[in-house]
N, CA, C and O of each residue as an XYZ file, in Angstrom:
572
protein
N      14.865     -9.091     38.756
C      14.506     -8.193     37.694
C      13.679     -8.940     36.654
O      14.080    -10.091     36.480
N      12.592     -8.569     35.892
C      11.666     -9.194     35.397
C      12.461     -8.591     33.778
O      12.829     -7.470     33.428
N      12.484    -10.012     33.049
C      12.318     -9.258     31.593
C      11.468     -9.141     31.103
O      10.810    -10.180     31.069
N      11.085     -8.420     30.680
C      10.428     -7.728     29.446
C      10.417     -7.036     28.043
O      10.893     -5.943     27.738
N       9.926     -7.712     27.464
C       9.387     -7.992     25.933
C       8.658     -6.864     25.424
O       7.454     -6.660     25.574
N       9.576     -6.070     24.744
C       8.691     -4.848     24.004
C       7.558     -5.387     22.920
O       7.525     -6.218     22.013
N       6.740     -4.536     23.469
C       5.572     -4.739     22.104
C       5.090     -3.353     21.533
O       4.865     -2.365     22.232
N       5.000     -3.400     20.557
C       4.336     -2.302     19.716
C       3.307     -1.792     20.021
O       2.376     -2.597     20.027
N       2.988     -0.564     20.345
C       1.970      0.055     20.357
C       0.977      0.896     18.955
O       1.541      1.250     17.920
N      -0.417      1.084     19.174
C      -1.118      1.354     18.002
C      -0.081      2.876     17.406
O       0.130      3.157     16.226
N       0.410      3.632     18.607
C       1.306      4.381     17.979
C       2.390      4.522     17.018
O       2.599      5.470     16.261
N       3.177      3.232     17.183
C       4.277      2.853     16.686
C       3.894      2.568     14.931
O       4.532      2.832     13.912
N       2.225      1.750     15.210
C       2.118      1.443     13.937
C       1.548      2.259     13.357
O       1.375      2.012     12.163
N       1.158      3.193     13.737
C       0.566      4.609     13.006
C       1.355      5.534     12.655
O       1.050      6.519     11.982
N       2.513      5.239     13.134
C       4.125      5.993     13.036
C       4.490      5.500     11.713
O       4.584      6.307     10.789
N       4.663      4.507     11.564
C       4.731      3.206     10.261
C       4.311      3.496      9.232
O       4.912      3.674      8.173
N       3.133      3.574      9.490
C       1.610      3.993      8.420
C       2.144      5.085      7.615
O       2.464      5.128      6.427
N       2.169      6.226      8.831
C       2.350      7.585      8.040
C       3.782      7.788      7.329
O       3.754      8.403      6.263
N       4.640      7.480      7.654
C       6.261      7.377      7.257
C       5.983      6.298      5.726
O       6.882      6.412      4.892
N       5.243      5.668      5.490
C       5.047      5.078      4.221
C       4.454      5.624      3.481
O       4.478      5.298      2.294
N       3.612      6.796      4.012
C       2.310      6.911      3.150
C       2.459      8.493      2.905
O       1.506      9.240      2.681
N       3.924      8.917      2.989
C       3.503     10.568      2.907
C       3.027     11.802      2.234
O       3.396     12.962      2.416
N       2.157     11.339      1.440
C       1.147     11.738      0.321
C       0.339     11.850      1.681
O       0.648     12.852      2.326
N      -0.161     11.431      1.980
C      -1.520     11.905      3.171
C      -1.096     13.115      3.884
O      -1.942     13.919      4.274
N       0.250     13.312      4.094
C      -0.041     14.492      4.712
C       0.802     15.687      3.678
O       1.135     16.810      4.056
N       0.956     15.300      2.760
C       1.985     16.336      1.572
C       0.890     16.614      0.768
O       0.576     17.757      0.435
N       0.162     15.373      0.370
C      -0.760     15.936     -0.896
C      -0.258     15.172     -2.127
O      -0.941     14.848     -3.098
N       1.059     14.934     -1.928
C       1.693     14.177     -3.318
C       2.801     13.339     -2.675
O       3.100     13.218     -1.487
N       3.365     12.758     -3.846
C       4.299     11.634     -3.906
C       5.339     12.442     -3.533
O       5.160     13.608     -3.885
N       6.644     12.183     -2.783
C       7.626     13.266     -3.032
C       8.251     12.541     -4.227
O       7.808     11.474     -4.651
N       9.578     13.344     -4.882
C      10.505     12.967     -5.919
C      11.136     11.921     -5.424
O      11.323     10.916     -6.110
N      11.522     12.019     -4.233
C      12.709     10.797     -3.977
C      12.334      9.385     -4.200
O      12.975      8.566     -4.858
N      10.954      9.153     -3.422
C      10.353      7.736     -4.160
C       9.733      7.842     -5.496
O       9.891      6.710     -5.953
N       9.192      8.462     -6.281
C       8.381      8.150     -7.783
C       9.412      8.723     -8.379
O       9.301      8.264     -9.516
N      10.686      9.669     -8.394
C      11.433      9.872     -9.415
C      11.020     10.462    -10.428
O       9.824     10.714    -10.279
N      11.435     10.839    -11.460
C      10.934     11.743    -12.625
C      10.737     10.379    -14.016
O       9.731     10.048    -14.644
N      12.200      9.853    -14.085
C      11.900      9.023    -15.297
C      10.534      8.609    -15.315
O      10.463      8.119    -14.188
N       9.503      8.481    -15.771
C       8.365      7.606    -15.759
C       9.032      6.090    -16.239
O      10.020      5.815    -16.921
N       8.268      5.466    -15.722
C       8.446      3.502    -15.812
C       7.142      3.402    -16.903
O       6.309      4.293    -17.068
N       7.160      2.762    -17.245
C       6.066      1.990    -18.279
C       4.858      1.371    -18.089
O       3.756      1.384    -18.637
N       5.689      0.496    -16.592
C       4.931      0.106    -15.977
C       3.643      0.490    -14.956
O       2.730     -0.187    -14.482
N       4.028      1.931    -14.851
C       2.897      2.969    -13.664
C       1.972      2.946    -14.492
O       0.903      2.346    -14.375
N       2.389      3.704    -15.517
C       1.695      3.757    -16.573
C      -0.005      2.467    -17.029
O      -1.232      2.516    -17.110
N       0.857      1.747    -17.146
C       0.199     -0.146    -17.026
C      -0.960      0.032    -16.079
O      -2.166      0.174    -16.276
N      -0.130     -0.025    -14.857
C      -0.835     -0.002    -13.619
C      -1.762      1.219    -13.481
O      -2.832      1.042    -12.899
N      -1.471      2.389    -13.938
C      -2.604      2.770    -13.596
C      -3.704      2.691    -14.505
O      -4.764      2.589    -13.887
N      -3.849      2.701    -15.821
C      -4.794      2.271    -16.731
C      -5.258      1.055    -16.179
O      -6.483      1.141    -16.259
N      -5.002      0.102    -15.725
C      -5.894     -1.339    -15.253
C      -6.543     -0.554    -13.555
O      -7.723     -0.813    -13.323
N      -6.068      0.007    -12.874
C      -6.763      0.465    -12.328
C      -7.594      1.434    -11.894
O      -7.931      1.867    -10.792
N      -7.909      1.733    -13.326
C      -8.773      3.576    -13.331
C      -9.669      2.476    -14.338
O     -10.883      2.630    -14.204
N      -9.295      1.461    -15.261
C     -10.359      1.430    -16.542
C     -11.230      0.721    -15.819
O     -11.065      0.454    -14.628
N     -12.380      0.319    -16.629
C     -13.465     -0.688    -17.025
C     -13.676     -1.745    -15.905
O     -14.544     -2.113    -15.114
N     -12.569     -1.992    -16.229
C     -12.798     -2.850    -15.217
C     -11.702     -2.775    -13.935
O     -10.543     -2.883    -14.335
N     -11.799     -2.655    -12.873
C     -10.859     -1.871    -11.715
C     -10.886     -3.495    -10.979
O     -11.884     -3.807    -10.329
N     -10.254     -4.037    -11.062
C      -9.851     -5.615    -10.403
C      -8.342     -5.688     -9.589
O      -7.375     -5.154    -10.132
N      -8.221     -6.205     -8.588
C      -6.621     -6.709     -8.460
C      -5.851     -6.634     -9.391
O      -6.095     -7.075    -10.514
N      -4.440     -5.860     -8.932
C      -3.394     -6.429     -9.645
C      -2.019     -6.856     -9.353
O      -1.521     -6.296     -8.376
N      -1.439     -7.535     -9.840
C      -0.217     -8.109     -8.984
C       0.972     -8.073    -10.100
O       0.960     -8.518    -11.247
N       2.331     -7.178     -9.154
C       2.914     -6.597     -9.939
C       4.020     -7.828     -9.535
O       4.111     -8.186     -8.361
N       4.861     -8.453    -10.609
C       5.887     -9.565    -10.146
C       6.865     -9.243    -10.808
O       6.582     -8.474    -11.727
N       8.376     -9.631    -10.688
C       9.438     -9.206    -11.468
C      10.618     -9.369    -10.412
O      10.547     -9.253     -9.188
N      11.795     -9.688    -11.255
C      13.082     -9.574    -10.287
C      13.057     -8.473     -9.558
O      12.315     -7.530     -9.833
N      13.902     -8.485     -8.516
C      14.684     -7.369     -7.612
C      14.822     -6.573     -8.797
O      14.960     -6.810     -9.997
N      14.716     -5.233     -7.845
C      15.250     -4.013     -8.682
C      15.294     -3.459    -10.106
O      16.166     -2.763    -10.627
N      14.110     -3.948    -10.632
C      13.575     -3.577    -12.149
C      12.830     -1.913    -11.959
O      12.679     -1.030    -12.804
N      12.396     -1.954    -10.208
C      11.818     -0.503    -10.344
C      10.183     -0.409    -10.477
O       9.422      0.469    -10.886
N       9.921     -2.327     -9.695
C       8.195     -2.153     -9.263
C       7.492     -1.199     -8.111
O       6.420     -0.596     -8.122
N       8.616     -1.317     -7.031
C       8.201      0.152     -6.165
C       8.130      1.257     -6.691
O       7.141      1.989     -6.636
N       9.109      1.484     -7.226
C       9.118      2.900     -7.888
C       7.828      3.155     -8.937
O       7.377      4.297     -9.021
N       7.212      2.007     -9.779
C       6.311      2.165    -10.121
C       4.699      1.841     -9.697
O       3.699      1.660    -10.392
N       4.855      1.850     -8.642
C       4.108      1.532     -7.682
C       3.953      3.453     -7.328
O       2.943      3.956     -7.819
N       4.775      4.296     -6.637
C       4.922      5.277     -6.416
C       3.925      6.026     -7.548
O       2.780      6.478     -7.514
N       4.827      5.928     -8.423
C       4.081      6.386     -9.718
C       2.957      6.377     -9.951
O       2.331      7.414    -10.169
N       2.524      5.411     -9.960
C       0.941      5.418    -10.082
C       0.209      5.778     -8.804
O      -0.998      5.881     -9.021
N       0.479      5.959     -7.792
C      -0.393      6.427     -7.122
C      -0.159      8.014     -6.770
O      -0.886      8.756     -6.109
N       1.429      8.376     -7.603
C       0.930      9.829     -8.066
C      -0.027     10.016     -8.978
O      -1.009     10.691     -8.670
N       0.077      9.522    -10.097
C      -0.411      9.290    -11.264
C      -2.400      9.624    -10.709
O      -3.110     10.532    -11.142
N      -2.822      8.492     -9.629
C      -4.035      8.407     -8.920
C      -4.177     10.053     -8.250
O      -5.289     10.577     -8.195
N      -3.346     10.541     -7.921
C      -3.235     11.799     -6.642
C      -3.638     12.890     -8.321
O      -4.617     13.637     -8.320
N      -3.122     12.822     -9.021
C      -3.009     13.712    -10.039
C      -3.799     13.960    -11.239
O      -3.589     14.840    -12.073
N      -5.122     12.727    -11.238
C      -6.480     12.551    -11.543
C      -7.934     12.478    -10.685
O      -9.053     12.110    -11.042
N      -7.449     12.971     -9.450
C      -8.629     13.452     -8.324
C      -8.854     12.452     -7.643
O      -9.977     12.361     -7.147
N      -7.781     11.292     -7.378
C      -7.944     10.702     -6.481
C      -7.215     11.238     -4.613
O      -6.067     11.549     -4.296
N      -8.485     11.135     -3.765
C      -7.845     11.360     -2.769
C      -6.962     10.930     -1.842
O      -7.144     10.018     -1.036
N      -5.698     11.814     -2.011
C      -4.717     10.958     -1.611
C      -4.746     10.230     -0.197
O      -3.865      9.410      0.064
N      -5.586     10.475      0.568
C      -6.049     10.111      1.912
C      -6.725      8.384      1.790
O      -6.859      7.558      2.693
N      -7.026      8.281      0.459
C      -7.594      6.949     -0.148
C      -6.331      5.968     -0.635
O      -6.780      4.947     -1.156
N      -5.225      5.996     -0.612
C      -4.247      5.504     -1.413
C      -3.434      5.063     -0.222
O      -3.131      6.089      0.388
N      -2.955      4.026      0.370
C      -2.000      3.554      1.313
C      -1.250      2.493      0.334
O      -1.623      1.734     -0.560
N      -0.140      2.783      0.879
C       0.991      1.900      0.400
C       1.402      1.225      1.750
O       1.564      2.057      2.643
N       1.652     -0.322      2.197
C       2.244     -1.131      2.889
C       3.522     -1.496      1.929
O       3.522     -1.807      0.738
N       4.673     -1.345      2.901
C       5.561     -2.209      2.319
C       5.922     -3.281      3.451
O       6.865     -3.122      4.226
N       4.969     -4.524      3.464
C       4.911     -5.623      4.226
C       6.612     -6.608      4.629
O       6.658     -7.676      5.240
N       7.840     -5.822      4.059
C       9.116     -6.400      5.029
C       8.822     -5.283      6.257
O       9.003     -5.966      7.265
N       8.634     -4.567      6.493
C       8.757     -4.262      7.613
C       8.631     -4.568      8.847
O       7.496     -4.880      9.207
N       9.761     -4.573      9.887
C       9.147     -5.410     11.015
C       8.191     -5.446     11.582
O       7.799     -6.510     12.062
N       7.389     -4.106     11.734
C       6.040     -3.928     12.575
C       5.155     -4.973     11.551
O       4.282     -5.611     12.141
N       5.265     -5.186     10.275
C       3.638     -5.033      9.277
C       4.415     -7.017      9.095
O       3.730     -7.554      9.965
N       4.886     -7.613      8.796
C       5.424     -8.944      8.803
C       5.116     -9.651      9.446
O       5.002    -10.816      9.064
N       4.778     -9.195     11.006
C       3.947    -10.408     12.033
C       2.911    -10.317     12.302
O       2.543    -11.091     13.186
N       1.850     -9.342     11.715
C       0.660     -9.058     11.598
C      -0.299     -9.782     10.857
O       0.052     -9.770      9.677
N      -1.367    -10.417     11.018
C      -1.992    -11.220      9.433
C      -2.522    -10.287      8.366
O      -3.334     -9.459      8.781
N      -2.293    -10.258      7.353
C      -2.680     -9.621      5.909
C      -4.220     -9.111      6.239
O      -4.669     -7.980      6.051
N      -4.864    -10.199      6.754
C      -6.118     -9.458      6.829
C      -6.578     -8.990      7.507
O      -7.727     -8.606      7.292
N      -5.965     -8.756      8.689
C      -6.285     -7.706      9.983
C      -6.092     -6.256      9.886
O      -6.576     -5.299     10.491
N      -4.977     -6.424      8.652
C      -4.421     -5.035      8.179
C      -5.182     -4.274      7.277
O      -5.146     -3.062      7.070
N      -6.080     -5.405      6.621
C      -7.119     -5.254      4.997
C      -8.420     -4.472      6.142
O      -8.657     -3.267      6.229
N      -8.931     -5.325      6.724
C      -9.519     -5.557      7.785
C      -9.710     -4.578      8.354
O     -10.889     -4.224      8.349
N      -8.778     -3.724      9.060
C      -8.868     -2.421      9.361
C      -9.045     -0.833      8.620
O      -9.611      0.231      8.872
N      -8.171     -1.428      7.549
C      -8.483     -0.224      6.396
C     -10.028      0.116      5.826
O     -10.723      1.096      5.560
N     -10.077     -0.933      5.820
C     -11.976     -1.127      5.305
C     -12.552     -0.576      6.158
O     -13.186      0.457      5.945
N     -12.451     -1.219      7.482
C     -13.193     -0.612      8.236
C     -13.174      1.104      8.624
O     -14.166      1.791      8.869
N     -11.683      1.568      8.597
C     -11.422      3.008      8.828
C     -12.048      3.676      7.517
O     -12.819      4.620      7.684
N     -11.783      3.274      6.329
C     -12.159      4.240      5.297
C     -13.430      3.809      4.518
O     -13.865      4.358      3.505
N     -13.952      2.740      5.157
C     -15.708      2.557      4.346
C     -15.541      3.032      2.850
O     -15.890      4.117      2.384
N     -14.925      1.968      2.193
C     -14.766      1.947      0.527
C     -16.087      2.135     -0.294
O     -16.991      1.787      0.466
N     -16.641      2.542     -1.551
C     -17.542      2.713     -1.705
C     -17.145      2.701     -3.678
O     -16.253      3.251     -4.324
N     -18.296      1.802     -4.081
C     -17.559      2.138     -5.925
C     -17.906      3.512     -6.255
O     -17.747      3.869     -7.423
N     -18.414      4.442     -5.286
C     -18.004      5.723     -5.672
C     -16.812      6.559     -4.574
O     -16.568      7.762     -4.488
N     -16.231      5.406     -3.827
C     -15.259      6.288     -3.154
C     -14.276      5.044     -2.851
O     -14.036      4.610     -1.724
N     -13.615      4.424     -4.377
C     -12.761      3.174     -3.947
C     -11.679      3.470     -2.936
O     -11.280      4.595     -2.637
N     -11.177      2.110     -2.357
C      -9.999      2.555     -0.997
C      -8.824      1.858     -2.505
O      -9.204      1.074     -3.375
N      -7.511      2.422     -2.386
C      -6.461      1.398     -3.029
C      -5.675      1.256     -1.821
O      -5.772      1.942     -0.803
N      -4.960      0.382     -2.023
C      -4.404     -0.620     -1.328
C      -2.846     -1.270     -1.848
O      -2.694     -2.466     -2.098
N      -1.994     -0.474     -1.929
C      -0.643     -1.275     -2.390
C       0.006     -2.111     -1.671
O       0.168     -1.690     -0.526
N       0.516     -3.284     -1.898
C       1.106     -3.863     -0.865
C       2.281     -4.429     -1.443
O       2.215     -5.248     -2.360
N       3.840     -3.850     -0.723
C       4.799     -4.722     -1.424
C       5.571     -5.341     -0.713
O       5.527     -5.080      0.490
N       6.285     -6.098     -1.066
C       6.902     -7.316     -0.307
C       5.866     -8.030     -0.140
O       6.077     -8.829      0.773
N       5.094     -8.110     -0.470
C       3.838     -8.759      0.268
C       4.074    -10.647      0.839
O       3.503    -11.317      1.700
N       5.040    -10.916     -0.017
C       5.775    -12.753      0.559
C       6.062    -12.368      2.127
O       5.809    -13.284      2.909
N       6.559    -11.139      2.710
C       7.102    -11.224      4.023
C       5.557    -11.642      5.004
O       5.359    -12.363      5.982
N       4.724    -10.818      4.192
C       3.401    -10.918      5.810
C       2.805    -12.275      5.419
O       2.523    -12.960      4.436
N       2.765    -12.264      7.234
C       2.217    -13.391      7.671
C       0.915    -13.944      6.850
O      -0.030    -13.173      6.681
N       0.870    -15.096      6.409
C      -0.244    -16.397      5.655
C      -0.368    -15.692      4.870
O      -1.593    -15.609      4.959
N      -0.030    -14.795      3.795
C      -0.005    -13.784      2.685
C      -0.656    -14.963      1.812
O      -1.814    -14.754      1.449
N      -0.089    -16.122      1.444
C      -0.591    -17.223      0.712
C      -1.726    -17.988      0.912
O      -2.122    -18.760      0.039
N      -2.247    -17.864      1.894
C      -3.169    -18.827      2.037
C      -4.300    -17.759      2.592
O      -5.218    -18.144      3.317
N      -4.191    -16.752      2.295
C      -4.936    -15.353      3.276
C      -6.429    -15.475      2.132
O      -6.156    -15.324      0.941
N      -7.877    -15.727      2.472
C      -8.833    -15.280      1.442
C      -9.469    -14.492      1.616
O     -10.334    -14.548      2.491
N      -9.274    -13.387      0.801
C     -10.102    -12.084      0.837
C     -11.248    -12.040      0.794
O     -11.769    -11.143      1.457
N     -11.960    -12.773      0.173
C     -13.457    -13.436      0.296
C     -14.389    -13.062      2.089
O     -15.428    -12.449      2.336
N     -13.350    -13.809      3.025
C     -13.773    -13.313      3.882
C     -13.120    -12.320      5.265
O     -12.857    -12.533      6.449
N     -13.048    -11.118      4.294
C     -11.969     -9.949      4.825
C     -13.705     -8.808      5.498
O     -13.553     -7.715      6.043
């Protein structure tokens, strides 16, 4: 009997994709992840990434202060100022499928599927982001 080693298929990770991202096919955030309280921090986050200047940002803080959740937030926040929610992916990089993947194969592909444009920016959330693979040493430079 031969063993064999499951591997993931593009299905599995498109299964992934969408189960993270269910604003793409709802239209909005549901309640259960963005919650009602507003955080302060969405808030933050989304003003640095709607203003003047639209740059990286990197959200850091202990466990459980409620950066996902404001993470959520703002990309209702994005859904709820005419951004298309079809433009907005959230990775949450512990996951087993997205963890042994390299950061920029994942960047890599998004770009390529949604052809970003400074009149049609892609966002890009990524949390856990310490779990995926060379996350640290990954340069976007040449993504």
């Amino acid at each position: 009997m031969r063993n064999s080693t499951w591997k993931p298929s593009k299905e599995d990770y498109l299964a992934a994709l969408a189960d993270q991202n269910p604003w793409h096919e709802l239209g909005s955030v549901p309640s259960t992840l963005a919650y009602t309280r507003r955080r302060s921090l969405s808030d933050k986050l989304w003003r640095a990434l709607t203003g003047e200047l639209q740059r990286y940002q990197v959200v850091l803080g202990p466990r459980r202060v409620g950066k996902t959740v404001s993470i959520y937030q703002t990309i209702q926040s994005l859904v709820e100022h005419g951004i298309p929610h079809q433009r907005l992916w959230f990775m949450r990089m512990d996951h087993p499928l997205f963890q042994h993947y390299p950061l920029g194969g994942w960047v890599r592909s998004l770009v390529k599927q949604e052809k970003p444009t400074a009149e049609k920016p892609l966002y890009l959330f990524l949390d856990e982001i310490n779990y995926s693979k060379g996350w640290g040493t990954w340069d976007y430079s040449r993504s």
